[in-house]
C-alpha positions as CSV (number, residue, x, y, z in Angstrom):
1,X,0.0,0.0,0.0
2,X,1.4,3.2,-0.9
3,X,1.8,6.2,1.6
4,X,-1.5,8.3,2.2
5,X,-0.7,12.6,2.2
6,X,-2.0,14.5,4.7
7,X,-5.0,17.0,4.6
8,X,-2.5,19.9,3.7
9,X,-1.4,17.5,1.0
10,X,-4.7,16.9,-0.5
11,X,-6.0,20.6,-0.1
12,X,-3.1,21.8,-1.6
13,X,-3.4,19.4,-4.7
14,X,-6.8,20.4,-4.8
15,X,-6.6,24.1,-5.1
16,X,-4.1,23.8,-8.2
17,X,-6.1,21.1,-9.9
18,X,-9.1,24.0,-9.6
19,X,-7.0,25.9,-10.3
20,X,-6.2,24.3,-13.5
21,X,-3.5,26.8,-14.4
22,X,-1.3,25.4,-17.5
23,X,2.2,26.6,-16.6
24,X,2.3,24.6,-13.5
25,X,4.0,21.3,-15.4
26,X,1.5,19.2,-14.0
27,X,-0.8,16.8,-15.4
28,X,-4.4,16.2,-13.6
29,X,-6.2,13.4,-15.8
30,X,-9.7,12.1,-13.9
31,X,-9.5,8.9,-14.5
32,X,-13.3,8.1,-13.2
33,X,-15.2,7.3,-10.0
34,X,-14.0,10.5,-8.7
35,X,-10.2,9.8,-8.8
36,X,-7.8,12.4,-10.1
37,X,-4.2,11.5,-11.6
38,X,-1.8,13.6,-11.0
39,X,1.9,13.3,-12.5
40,X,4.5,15.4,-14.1
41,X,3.8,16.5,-17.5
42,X,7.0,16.8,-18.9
43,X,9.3,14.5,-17.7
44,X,9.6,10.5,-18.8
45,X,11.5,10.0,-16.3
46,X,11.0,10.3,-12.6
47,X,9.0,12.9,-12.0
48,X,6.1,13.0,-9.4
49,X,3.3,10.7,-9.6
50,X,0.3,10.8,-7.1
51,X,-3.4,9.6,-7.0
52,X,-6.0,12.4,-5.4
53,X,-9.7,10.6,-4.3
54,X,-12.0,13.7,-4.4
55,X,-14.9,11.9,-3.1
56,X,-13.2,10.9,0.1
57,X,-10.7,13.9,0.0
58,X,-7.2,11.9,0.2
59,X,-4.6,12.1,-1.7
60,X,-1.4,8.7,-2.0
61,X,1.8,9.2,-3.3
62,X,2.7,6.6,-5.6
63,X,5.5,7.9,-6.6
64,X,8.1,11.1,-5.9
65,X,10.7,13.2,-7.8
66,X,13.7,11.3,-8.0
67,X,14.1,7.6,-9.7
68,X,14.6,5.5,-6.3
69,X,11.5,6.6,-5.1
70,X,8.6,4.6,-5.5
71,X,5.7,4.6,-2.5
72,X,5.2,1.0,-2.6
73,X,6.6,-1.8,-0.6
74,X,8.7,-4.4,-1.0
75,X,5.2,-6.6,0.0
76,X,3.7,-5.2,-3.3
77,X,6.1,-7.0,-5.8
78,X,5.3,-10.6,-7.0
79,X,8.9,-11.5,-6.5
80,X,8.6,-15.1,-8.1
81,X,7.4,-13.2,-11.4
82,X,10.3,-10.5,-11.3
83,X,12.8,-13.6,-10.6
84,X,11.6,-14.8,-14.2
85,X,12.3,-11.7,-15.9
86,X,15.9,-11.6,-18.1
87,X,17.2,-8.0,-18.3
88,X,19.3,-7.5,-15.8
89,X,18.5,-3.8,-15.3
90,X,14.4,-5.3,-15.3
91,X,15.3,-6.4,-12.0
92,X,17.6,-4.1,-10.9
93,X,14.9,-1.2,-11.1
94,X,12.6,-3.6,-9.6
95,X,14.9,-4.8,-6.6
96,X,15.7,-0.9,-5.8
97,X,12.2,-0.2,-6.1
98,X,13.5,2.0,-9.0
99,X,10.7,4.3,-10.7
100,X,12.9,5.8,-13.0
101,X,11.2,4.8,-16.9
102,X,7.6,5.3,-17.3
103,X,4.8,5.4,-14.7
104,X,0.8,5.8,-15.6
105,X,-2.2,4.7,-14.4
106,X,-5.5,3.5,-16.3
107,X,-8.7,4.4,-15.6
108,X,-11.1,3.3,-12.5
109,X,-13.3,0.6,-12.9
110,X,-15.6,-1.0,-10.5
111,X,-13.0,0.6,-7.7
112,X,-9.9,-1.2,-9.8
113,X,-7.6,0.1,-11.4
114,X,-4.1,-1.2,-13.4
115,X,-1.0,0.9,-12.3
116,X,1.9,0.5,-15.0
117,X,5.2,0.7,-13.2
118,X,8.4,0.9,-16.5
119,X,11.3,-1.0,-15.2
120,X,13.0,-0.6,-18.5
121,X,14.0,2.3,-20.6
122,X,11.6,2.8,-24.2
123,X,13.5,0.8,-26.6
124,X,14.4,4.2,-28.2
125,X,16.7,5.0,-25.3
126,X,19.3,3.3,-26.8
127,X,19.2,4.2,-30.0
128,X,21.0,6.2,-31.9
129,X,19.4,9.2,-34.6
130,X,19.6,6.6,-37.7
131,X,17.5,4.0,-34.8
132,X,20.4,1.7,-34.6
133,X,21.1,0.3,-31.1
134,X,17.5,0.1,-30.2
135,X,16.4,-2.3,-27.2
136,X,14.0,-4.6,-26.4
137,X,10.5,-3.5,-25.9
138,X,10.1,-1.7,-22.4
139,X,9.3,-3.9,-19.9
140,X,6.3,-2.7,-17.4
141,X,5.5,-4.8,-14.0
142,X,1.6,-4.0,-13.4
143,X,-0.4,-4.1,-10.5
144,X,-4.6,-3.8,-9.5
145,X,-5.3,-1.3,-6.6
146,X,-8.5,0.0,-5.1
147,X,-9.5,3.7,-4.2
148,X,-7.1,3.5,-0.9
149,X,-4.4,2.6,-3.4
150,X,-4.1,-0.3,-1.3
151,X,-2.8,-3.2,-3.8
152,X,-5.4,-6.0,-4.7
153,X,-3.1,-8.0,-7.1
154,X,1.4,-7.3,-6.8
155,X,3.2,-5.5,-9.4
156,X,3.7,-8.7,-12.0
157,X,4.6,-8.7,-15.6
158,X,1.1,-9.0,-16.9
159,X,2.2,-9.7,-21.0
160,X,-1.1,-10.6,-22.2
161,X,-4.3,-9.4,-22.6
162,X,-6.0,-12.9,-20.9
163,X,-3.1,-12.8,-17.9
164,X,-4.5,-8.8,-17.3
165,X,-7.8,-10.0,-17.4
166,X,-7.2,-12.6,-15.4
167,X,-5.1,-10.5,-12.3
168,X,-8.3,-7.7,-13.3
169,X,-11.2,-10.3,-12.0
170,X,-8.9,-11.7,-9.2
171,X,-8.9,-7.7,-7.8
172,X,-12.5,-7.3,-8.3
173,X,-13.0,-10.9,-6.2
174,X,-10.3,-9.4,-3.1
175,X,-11.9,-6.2,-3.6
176,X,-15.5,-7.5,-3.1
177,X,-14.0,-9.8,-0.1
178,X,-13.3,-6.4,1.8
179,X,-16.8,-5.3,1.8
């Protein structure tokens, strides 16, 4: 589960997300039920990342500034699944809890919703201006989470669509085992 702001946190989140002023380099993208997304608009990598419920008026960081700070545990990571992956900087990022590549979250659905956490660079990274060098294809470790952030199914390489739906009705079953 990922750390929860304080009410200074949320009201001040809140005031510049009314305030929706365009210089301030951040992204606020409602991504349904009453859940805001808010993330740094103009960085790839690191940048902030944090998830504002304005029903409930809370705010969770999910991640911060700088790349070795993600605000999930260690408990949150499906370690058997990271253990499979190849790339030795895949699990490198993952051991450090490293949220340096890409970071986004889809929309809520049912009180779900799929956090994408990159552990690997876009394949472009490498690459030179002719495209030479490029990489493997990124590498994301995904996780379902409810409205408290709190995580349903671990972060896990989820590669196809079935093994998403899958880890997607397993979150709705936790989720309605809560209630």
């Amino acid at each position: 589960m990922c750390i929860e702001g304080d009410k200074q946190a949320y009201e001040q989140w809140e005031s510049e997300w009314k305030a929706d002023d365009e210089n301030q380099g951040c992204g606020f993208d409602d991504i349904g039920e009453g859940m805001v997304y808010i993330h740094s608009k103009y960085s790839f990598h690191g940048g902030f990342h944090y998830l504002m419920d304005t029903v409930e008026q809370r705010i969770y960081y999910l991640a911060g500034y700088t790349a070795f700070d993600l605000g999930f545990d260690r408990e949150d990571v499906d370690w058997n699944n990271v253990a499979q992956l190849s790339k030795t900087s895949s699990t490198y990022q993952a051991d450090h809890l490293c949220a340096r590549y890409r970071f986004r979250m889809s929309h809520f659905e049912d009180g779900i919703a799929k956090v994408d956490w990159g552990i690997t660079p876009d394949p472009m990274y490498y690459a030179d201006s002719d495209g030479f060098g490029m990489d493997d294809d990124e590498v994301f470790l995904s996780a379902f989470i409810d409205r408290h952030c709190r995580v349903l199914v671990k972060f896990q390489e989820m590669e196809t669509k079935e093994r998403e739906d899958e880890c997607r009705r397993l979150a709705l079953s936790r989720l309605n085992e809560d209630r």
